[in-house]
C-alpha positions as CSV (number, residue, x, y, z in Angstrom):
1,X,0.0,0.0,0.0
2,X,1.6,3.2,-1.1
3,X,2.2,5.8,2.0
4,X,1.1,9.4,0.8
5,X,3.5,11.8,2.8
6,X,2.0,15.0,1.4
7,X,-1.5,15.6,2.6
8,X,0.0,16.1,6.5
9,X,3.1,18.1,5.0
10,X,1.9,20.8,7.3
11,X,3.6,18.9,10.0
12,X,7.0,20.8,9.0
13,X,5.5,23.5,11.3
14,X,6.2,21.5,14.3
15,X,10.5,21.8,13.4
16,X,11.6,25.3,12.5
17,X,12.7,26.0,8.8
18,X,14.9,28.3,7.1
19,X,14.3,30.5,3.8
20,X,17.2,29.5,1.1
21,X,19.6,26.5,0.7
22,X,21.2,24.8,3.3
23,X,25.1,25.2,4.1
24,X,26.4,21.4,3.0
25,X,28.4,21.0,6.1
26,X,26.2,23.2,8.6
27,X,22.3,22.3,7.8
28,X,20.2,23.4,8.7
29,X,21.5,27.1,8.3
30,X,22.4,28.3,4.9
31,X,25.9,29.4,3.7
32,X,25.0,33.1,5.0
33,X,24.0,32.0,8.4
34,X,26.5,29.3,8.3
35,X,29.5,32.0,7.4
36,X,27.3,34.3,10.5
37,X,27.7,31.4,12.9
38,X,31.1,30.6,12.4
39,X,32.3,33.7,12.9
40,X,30.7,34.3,16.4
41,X,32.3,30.9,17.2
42,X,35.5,31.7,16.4
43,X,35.0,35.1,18.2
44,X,34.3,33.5,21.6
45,X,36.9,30.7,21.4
46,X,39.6,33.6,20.8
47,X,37.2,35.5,24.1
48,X,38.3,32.1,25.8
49,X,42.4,32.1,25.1
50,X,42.0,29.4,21.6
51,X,43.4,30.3,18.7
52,X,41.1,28.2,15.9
53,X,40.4,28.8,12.6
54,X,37.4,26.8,10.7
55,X,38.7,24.7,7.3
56,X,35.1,23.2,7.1
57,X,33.9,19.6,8.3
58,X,31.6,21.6,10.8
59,X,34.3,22.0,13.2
60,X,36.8,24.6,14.8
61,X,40.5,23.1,14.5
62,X,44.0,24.7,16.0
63,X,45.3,27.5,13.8
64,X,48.7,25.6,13.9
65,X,48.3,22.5,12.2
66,X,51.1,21.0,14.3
67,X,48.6,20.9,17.3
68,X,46.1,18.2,17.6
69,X,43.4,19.5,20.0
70,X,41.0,21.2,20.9
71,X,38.6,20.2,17.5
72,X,35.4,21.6,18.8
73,X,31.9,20.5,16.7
74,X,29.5,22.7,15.3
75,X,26.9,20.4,13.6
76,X,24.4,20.5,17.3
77,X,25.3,24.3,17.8
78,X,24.1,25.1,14.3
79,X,20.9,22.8,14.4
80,X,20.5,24.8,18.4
81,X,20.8,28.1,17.1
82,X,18.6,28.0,13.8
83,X,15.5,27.5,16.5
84,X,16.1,30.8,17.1
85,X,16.3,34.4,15.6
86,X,19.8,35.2,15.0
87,X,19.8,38.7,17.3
88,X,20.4,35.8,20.0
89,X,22.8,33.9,18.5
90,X,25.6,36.0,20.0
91,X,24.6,34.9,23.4
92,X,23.6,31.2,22.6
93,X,27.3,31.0,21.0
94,X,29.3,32.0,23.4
95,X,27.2,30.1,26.1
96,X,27.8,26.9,24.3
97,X,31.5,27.6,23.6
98,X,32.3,28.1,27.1
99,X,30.7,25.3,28.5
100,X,32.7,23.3,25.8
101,X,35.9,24.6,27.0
102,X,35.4,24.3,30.5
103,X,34.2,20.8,29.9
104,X,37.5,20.4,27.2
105,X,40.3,21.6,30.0
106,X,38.5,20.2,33.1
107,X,39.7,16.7,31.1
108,X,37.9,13.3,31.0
109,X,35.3,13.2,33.6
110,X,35.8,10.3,36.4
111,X,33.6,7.3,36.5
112,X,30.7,7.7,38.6
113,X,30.5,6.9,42.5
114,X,27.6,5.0,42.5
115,X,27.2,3.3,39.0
116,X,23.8,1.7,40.1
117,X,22.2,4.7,40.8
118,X,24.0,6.9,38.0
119,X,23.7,5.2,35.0
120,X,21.6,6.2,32.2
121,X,20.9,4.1,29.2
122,X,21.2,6.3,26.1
123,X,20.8,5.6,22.4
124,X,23.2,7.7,20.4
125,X,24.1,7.1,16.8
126,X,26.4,4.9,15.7
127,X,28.3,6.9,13.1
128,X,28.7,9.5,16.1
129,X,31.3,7.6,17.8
130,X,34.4,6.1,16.4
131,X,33.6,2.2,15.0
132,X,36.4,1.0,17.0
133,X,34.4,2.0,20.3
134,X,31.0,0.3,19.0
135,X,32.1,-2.8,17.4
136,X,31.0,-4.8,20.3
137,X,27.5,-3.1,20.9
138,X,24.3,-4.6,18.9
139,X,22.0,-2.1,16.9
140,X,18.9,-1.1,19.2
141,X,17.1,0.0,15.6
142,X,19.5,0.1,12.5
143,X,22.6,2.7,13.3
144,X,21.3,3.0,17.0
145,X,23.0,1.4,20.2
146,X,22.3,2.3,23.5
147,X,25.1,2.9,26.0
148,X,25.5,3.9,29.6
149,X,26.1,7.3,30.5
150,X,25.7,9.9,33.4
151,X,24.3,13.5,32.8
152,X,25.7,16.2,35.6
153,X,24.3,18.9,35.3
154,X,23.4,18.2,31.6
155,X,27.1,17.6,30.6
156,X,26.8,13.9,29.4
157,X,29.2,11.3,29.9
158,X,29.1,8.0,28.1
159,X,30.9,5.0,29.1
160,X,31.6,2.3,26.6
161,X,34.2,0.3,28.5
162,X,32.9,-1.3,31.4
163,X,36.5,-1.6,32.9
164,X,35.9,2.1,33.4
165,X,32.8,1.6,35.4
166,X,34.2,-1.4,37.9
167,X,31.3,-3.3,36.5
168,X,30.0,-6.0,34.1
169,X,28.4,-4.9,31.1
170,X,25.6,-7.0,31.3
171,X,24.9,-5.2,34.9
172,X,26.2,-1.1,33.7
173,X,23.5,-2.2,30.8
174,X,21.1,-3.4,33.5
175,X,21.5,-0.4,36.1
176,X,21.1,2.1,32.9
177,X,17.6,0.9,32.1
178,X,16.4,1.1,35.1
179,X,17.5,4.3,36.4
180,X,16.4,5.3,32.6
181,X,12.6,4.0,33.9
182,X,12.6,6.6,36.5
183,X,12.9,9.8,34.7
184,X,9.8,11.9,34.3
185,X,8.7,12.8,30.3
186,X,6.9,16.3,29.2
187,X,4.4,15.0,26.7
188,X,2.3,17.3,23.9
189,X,-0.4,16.3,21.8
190,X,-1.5,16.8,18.5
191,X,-4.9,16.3,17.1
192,X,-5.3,16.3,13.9
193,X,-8.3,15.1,12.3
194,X,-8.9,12.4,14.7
195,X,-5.2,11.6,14.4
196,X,-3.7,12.3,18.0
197,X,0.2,12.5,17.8
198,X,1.9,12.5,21.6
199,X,5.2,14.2,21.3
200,X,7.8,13.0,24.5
201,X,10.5,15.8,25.5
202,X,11.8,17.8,28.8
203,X,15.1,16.2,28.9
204,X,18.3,15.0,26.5
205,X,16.7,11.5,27.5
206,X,13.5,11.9,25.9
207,X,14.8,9.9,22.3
208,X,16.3,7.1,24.8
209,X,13.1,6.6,26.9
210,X,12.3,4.4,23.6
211,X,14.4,1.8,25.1
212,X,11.8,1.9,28.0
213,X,8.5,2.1,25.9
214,X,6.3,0.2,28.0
215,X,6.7,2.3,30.8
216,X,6.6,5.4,28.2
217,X,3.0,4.1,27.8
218,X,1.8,3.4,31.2
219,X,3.5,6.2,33.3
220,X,3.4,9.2,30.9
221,X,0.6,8.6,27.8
222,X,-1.4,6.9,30.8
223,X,-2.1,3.7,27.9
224,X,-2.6,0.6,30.2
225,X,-3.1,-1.5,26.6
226,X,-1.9,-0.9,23.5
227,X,-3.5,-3.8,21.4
228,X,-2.8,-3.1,18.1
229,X,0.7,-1.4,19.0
230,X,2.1,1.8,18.7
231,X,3.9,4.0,15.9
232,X,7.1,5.4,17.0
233,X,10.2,7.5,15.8
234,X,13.2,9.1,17.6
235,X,14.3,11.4,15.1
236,X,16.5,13.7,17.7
237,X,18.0,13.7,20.7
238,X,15.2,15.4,23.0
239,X,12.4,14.0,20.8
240,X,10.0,10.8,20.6
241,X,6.7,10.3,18.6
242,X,4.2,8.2,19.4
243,X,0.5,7.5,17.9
244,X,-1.6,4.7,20.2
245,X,-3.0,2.5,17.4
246,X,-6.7,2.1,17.2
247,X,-8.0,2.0,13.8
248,X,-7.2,2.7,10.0
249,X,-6.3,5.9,11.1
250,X,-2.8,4.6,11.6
251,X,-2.8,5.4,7.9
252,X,-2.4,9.3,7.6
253,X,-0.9,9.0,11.2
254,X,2.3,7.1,9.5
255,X,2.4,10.3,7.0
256,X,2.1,12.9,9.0
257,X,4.8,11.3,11.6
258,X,7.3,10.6,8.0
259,X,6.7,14.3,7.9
260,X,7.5,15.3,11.2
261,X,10.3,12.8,12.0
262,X,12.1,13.6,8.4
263,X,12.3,17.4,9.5
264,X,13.0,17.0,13.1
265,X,15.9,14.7,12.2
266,X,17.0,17.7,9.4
267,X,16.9,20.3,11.9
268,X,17.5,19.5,15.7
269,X,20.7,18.9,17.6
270,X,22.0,15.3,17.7
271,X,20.1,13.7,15.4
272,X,19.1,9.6,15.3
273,X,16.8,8.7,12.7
274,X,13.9,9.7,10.2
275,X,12.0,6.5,10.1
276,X,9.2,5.8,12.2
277,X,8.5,2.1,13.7
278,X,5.6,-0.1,13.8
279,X,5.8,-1.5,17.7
280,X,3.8,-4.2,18.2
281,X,1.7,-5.0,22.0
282,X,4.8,-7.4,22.7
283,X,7.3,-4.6,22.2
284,X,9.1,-5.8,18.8
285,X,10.3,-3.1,16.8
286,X,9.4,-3.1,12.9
287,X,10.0,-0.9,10.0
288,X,6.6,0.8,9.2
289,X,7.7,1.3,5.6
290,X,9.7,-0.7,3.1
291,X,12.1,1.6,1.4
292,X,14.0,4.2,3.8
293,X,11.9,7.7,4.1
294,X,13.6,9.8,1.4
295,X,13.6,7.4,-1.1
296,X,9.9,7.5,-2.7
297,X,7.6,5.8,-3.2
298,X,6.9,4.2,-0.1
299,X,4.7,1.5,0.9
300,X,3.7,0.1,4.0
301,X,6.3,-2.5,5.4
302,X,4.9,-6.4,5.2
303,X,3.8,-5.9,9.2
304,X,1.9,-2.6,9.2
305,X,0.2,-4.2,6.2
306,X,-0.9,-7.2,7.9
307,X,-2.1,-4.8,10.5
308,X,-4.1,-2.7,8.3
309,X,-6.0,-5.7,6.8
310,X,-6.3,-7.0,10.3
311,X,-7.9,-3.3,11.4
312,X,-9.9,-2.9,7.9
313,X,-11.6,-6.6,8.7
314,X,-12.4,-5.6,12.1
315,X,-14.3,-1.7,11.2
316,X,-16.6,-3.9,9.0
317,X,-17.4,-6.1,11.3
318,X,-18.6,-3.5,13.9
């Protein structure tokens, strides 16, 4: 069944866009607000005693080539400050620089006390971190692992060597989920034409909570039973969309949440994916569509069509 995309395209309001082309290396700004944003960066790094200079690849790099460090990333800071006008960018800049640098010459931050109780499972992406780090770790969803890390203070700290942590992996894994399970979720609504969207956030955790669906649905949507599954994309960081399956109305959900996942991954800091999942009532994660999102057309994975036929049956019965 083919998956039309366009009729909820007026879900792109939900993730901020930007007039003109975006900068190849610095989406989702263009090459003027690129060029804008580069310069304030460079501006406050010089403020903070760093003498950098930007050769492209979305990063600051030493001026002398003979030095190896600091190589500071811009790809979150431009997808942070296109949410905003650029008369604040000055601010948001040089906010973000110096918490990098203090974070940069404080050096490595030590394991944590209390691993039990500090741990926090978190999915990043896989091309994020170098492949020698993630060799070992399985896929969560394709080009997602999760890992444990600790957030103080909202500088986040992720530990792939359990040697570092004085623990197994099996139990840093185990203490991550569950200390994952008791953080608290700001959820939104959308309603749409009977379509209700529930949008997770309040905390850099919000895409991870995916590992911890079930309690996603109980403690935060307040779903005790979700028979027919749910429909589910991380796209970002601070991010997850959810539609509570009840009826063919699954349909235009899955293209309005293509819509809203494909932009939100374009446009926010540390993005995951643009796909959107079919989770069934026993928690098994599917592809809703066959092909990948920005390769048209697409149709309705083998699963989500079973389901359909399985929903269609049932509305002509009642």
């Amino acid at each position: 069944m083919p998956v039309d995309t366009t009729e909820h395209a007026h879900g792109n309001n939900y993730c901020l866009d930007h007039p003109g082309l975006p900068d190849p290396a610095l989406p989702p700004l263009t090459r003027r607000q690129a060029d804008r944003m580069v310069q304030l960066a460079l501006t406050a790094a010089a403020g903070l005693g760093l003498s950098l200079t930007y050769r492209g690849d979305a990063a600051l790099v030493p001026a002398d080539r003979s030095v190896d460090e600091p190589v500071l990333g811009l790809n979150n800071l431009a997808r942070a400050v296109g949410h905003h006008e650029e008369d604040r960018w000055p601010e948001i800049v040089a906010e973000h620089l110096d918490a990098i640098v203090k974070q940069f010459r404080a050096g490595a931050p030590l394991p944590p006390d209390d691993p039990e109780h500090e741990l926090i499972q978190r999915i990043v992406a896989r091309d994020s971190l170098p492949a020698k780090w993630t060799a070992d770790r399985p896929d969560f969803l394709p080009g997602l692992i999760a890992v444990p890390s600790t957030d103080d203070g909202g500088i986040i700290t992720m530990f792939l060597e359990p040697a570092d942590l004085g623990v197994s992996r099996p139990d840093a894994d185990r203490f991550g989920l569950a200390n994952l399970r008791r953080l608290q979720d700001e959820v939104t609504y959308v309603d749409d034409q009977d379509i209700r969207i529930a949008f997770v956030s309040g905390q850099g955790y919000a895409a991870s909570r995916a590992l911890v669906l079930d309690t996603v649905l109980r403690e935060s949507l307040q779903v005790q039973a979700a028979p027919y599954g749910v429909l589910a994309a991380l796209p970002a960081r601070d991010t997850l969309i959810l539609h509570v399956i009840e009826d063919l109305g699954v349909i235009p959900a899955l293209g309005l949440m293509l819509n809203l996942a494909a932009r939100c991954y374009a446009r926010d800091p540390s993005p995951l994916s643009p796909e959107v999942y079919l989770v069934t009532p026993d928690l098994a994660w599917h592809p809703a569509t066959t092909a990948p999102s920005d390769e048209p057309p697409l149709r309705l994975s083998t699963e989500l069509e079973a389901l359909a036929a399985r929903l269609a049956t049932r509305e002509e019965t009642h």
